[in-house]
C-alpha positions in Angstrom: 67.3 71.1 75.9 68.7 74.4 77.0 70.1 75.4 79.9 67.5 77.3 81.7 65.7 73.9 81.9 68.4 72.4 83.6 68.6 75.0 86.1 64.9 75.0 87.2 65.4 71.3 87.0 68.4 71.2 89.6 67.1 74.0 91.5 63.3 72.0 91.7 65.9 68.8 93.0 67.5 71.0 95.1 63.7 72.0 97.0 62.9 68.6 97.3 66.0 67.2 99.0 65.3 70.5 101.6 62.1 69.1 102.4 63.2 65.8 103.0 65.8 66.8 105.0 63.7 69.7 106.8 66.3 72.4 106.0 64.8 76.1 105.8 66.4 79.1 105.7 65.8 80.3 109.0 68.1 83.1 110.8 70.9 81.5 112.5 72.3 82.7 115.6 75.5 84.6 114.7 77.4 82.7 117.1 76.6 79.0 115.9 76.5 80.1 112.3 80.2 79.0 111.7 80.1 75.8 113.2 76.6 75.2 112.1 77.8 75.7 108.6 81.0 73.8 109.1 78.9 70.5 110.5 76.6 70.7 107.0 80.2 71.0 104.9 81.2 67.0 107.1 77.6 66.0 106.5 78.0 66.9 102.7 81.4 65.2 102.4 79.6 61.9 104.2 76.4 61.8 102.1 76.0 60.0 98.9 72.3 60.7 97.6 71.9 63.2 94.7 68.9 65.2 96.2 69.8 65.7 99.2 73.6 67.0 98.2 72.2 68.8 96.4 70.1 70.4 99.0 72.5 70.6 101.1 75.2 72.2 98.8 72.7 75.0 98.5 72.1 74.8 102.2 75.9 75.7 102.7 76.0 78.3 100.2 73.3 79.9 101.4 74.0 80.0 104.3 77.6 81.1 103.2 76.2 84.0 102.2 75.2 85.1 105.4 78.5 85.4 106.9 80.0 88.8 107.4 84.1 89.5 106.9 84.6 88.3 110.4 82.7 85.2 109.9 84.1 84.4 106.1 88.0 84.7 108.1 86.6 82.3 110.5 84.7 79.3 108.1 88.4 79.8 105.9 90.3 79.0 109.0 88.5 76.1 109.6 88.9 74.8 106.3 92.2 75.2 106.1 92.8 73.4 109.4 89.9 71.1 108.8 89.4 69.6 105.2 93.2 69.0 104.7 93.9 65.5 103.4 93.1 62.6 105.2 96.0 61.6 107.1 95.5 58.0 107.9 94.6 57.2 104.3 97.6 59.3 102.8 100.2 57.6 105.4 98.7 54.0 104.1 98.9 55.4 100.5 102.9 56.6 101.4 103.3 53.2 102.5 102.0 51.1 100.1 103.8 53.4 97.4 107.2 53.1 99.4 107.1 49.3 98.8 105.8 49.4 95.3 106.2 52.2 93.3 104.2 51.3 91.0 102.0 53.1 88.8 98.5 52.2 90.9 100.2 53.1 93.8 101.3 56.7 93.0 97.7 57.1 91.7 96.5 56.0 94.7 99.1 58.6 96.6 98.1 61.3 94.2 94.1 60.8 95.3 95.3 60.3 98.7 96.6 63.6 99.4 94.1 65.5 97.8 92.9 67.8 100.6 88.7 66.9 101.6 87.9 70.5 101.1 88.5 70.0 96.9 85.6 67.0 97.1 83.5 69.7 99.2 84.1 72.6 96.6 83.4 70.0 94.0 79.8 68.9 95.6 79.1 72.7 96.1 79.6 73.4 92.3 76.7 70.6 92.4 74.0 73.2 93.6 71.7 75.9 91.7 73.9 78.6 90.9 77.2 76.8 92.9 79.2 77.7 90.3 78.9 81.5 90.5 78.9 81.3 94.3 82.3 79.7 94.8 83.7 82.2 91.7 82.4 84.6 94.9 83.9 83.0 97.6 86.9 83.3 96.3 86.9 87.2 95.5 86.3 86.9 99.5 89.1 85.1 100.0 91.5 87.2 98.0 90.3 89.9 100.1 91.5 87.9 103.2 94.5 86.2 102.1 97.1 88.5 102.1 96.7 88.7 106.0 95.9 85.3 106.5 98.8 83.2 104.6 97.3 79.8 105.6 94.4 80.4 103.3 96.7 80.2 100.2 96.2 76.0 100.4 92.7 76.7 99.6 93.4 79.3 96.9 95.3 76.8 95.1 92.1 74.3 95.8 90.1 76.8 94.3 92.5 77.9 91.1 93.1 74.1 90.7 89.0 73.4 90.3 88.0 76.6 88.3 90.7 76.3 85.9 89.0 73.1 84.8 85.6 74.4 85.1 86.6 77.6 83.5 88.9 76.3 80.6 88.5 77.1 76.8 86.2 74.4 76.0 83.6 75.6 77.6 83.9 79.8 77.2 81.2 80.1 74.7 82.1 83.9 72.5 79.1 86.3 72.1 78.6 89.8 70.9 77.7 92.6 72.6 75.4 94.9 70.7 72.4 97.1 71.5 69.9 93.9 70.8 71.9 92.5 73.9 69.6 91.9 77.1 69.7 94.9 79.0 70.7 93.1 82.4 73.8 92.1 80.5 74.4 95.5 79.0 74.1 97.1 82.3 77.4 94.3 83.3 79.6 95.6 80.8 78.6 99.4 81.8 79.8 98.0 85.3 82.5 96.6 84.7 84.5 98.4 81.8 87.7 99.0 84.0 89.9 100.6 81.7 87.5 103.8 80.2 84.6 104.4 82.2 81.1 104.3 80.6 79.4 107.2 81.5 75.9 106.3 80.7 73.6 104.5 78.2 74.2 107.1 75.2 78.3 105.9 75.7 77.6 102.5 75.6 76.1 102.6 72.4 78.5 105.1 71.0 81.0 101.8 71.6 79.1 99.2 70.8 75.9 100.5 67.7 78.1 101.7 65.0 79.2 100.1 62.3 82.8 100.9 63.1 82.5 99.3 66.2 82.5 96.2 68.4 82.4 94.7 71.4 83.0 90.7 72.3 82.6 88.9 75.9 83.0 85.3 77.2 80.3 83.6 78.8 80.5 80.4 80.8 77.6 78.2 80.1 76.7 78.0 84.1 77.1 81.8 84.9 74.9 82.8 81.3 74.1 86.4 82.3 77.4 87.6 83.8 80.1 88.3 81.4 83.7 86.8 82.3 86.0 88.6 80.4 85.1 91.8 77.2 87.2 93.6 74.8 85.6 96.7 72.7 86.9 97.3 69.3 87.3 100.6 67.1 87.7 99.5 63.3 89.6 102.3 61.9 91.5 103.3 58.2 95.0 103.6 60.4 96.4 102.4 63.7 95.1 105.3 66.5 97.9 107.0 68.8 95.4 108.6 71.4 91.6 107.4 73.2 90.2 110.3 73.2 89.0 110.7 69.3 88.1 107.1 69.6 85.6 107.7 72.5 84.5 111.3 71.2 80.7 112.0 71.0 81.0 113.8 67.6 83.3 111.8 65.5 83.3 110.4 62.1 82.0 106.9 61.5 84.8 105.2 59.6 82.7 103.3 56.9 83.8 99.3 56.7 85.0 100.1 53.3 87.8 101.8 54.5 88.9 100.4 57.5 91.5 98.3 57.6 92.7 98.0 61.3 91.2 96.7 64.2 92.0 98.3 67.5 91.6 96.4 70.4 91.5 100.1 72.9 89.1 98.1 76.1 89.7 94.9 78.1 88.0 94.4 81.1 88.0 91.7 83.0 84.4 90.8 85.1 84.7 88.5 88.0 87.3 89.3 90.7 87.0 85.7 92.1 88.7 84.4 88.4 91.8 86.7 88.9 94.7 84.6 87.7 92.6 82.6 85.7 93.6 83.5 82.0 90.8 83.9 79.1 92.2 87.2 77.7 94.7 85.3 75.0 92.0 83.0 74.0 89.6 86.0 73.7 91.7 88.0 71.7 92.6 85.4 68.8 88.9 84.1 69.0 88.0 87.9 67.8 90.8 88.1 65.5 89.4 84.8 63.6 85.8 86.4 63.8 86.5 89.4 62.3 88.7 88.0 59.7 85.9 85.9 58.6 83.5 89.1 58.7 85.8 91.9 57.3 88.5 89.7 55.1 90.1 93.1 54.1 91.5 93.6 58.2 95.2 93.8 57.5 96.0 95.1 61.2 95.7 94.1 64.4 96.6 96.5 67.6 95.7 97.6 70.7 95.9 100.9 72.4 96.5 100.4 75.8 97.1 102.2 78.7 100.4 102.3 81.4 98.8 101.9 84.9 102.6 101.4 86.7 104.7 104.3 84.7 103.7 107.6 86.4 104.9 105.1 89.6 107.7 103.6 88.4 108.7 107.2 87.1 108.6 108.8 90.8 111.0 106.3 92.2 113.1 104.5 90.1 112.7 106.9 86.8 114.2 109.7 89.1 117.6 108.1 89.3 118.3 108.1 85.3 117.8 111.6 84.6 120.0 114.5 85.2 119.7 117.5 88.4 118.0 119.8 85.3 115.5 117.3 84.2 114.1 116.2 87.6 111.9 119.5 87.5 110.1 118.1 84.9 109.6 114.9 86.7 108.1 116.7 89.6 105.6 118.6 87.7 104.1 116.2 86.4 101.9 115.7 89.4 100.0 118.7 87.9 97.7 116.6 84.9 97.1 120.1 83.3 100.8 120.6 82.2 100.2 119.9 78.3 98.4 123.3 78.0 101.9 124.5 78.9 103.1 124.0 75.2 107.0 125.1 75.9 106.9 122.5 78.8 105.0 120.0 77.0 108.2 119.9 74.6 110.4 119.3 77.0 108.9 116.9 78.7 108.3 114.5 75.5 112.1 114.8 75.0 112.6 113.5 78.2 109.9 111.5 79.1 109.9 109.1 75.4 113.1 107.9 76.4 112.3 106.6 79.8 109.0 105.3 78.5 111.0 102.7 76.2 113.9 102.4 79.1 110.6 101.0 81.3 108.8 98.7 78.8 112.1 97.3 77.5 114.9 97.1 80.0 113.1 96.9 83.6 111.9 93.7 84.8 109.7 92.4 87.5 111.7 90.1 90.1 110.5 87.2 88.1 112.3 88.3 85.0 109.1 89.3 83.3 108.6 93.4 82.0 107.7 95.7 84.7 104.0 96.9 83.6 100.8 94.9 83.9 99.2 95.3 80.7 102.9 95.2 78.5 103.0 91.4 80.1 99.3 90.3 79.0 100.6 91.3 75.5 103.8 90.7 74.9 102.8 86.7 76.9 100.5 86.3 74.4 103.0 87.2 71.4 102.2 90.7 70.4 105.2 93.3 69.7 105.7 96.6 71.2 104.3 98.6 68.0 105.0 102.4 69.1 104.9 104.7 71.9 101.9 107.5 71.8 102.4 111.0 73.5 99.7 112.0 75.1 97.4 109.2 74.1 95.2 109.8 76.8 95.0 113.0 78.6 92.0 112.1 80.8 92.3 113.0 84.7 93.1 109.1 85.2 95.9 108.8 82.0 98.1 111.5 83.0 98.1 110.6 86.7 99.0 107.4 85.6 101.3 107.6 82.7 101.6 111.0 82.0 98.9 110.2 79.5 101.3 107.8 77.2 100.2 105.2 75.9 101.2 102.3 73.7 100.3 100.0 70.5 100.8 96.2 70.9 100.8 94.9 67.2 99.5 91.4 66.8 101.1 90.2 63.7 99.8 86.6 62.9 102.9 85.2 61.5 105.0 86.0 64.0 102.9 85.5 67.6 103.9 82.3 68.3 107.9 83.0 67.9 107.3 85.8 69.8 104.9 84.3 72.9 107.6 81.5 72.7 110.7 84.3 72.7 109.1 86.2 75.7 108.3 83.1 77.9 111.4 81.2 77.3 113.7 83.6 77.3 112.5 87.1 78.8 112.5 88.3 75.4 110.8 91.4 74.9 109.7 91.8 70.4 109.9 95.9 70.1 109.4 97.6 66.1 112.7 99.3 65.1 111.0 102.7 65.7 110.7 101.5 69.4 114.2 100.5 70.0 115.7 103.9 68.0 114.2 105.6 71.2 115.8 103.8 73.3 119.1 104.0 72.1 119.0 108.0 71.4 118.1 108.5 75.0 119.9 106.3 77.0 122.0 108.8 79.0 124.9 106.3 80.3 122.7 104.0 82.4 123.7 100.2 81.4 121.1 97.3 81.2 121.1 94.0 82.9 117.8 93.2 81.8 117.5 90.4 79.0 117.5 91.0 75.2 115.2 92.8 73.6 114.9 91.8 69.5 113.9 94.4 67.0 111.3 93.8 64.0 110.3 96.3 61.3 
């Protein structure tokens, strides 16, 4: 039976127990619509039949919906301060296990202090389309917590349930080609976050050819909205820039020839699953599917970008180069400075250097490397392949990294001594090639940072 007939079938329960319980979707005044919605979230927790929950879950949700910024902040509050444990069963479970301390009674502590708003999220997820609507709610509530530090308990209710609902066993891996629906097509258009998709003729530039491919994650209750994509250029070589990648007029590498599969796009879809991993899992499922489908692969890479070094360049990048150099520094603000060729030169010399001083020496205050994408890759046991001047010299890459970017190799024999090298230890796997840039342009400064382990 598929899952479209489980839908109309929950969302047909979901009618009835509506009627029964005479709930309609009228307007609610904006003043009572909080409490209103808070007293259907108690009724929820206190019902026990399977129509009307259901009904009611949707009841909430929709009614969830409703609520402006103003009114999100104040139904957060309220479960915060509301749906916490329950305190009189959590001091008799405390008791009991303070006597015992046995294994029943921790159990029965550990169900004890579960806070009453994880039951509520969990008979939510029960209603037509529940589980898309809490992976919204909590994009809301990322937008609010930061100013609002009390709504970090229900964060951690809400990472705690969609890491369960959202682990591997259920991601079901499809590909994206031109016979894909069009509503889904026009997700991925959406929400390609690393190179824009200009329009329809660019999507199928990246996804038609043979050369090409593109693979995204669905979960089996959110079946039209993609969770996490990568795009893939199969190419004869491993490719140091985007832009010939993404040209309009470019040669079709037949499958023949290629022998590398560069992973250049991935995007991840849903906001409200931030924190919630699926690119390491999506990247070896691809690996294993195009293995199976081109057996002569014999490399796998990414190109990626490097959103924090034009940043990390302006403040702390400043410090390591010399009175002379900082010129160079300060015109990079100017993205059309590689059609100064003289200039150009100059700034490689200087800029290569620091590139591999911030991928391999600086550290985040948890000991992990500085830059956002190097700590998706090296986490999931890749190696730092090579720096690529000028990679991508679109308005975005040289505002960001003064259009570097980098090549993550993922060799298959050695990802898990390196995952395990960079998680244990703060080890960062860089080729040879990498480190000799290091050491040639190190001007004096002295590391602290942890070891960083050459491979050729």
């Amino acid at each position: 039976m598929s899952n479209a007939f489980f839908s109309d079938l929950l969302t047909s329960i979901a009618e009835r127990g509506r009627t029964l319980l005479r709930l309609e979707n009228a307007q609610i005044d904006p003043q009572t619509r909080v409490s209103d919605l808070v007293g259907l979230c108690e009724k929820l927790l206190s019902g026990r039949g399977e129509a009307s929950g259901t009904a009611l879950a949707r009841e909430v949700l929709d009614r969830y919906a409703q609520l402006d910024e103003l009114g999100r902040q104040k139904f957060f509050y309220l479960l915060a301060s509301d749906f916490g444990p329950d305190v009189a069963r959590l001091g008799a479970a405390l008791d009991v296990w303070s006597r015992e301390q046995s294994d029943i009674a921790a159990t029965d502590l550990h169900y004890a202090s579960e806070p009453r708003r994880q039951e509520l999220l969990r008979r939510l997820n029960r209603a037509p389309g529940g589980t898309a609507a809490l992976v919204d709610m909590r994009e809301h509530l990322l937008e609010l917590r930061a100013a609002n530090p009390e709504f970090k308990a229900i964060d951690r209710d809400l990472i705690h349930l969609l890491t369960s609902w959202f682990n591997r066993g259920f991601l079901v891996l499809r590909r994206i080609n031109w016979a894909t629906p069009a509503n889904v097509l026009e997700k991925i258009i959406r929400y390609e976050a690393v190179h824009a998709i200009h329009d329809w003729d660019d999507l199928r530039r990246r996804i038609d050819p043979v050369d090409r491919r593109c693979y995204a994650f669905f979960h089996p209750a959110m079946l039209d909205e993609p969770l996490i994509f990568v795009e893939v250029a199969l190419t004869a070589e491993i490719p140091g820039a985007i832009q010939p990648l993404l040209a309009s007029e470019r040669e079709i590498v037949p499958l023949s020839k290629a022998r590398t599969a560069a992973f250049y796009s991935i995007s991840n879809c849903q906001q409200g699953l931030n924190g919630i991993s699926f690119g390491n899992f999506l990247i070896k499922q691809v690996v294993e599917e195009l293995r199976r489908e081109l057996p002569k692969l014999e490399t796998f890479v990414t190109l990626s970008p490097v959103p924090g070094f034009m940043r990390w360049l302006g403040s702390k990048g400043k410090t390591l180069v010399g009175a002379d150099d900082l010129p160079v520094i300060e015109s990079l603000d100017d993205p059309t400075w590689p059609q100064d060729k003289q200039f150009a030169v100059r700034a490689k010399t200087l800029l290569e250097p620091l590139a591999v001083q911030y991928f391999l020496e600086e550290r985040s205050s948890n000991g992990r490397a500085l830059d956002s994408v190097a700590r998706f890759h090296l986490g999931n046991g890749a190696r730092l392949e090579r720096i690529d001047w000028l990679g991508d010299t679109s308005h975005k890459g040289m505002l960001e990294s003064a259009g570097l970017m980098v090549n993550y190799l993922y060799d298959l024999d050695e990802i898990e001594k390196n995952h395990e090298a960079y998680a244990n230890q703060g080890e960062i796997v860089a080729s040879s090639a990498v480190r000799k840039m290091l050491k040639s342009g190190t001007r004096g400064w002295r590391s602290t940072a942890p070891s960083v382990k050459a491979q050729t």
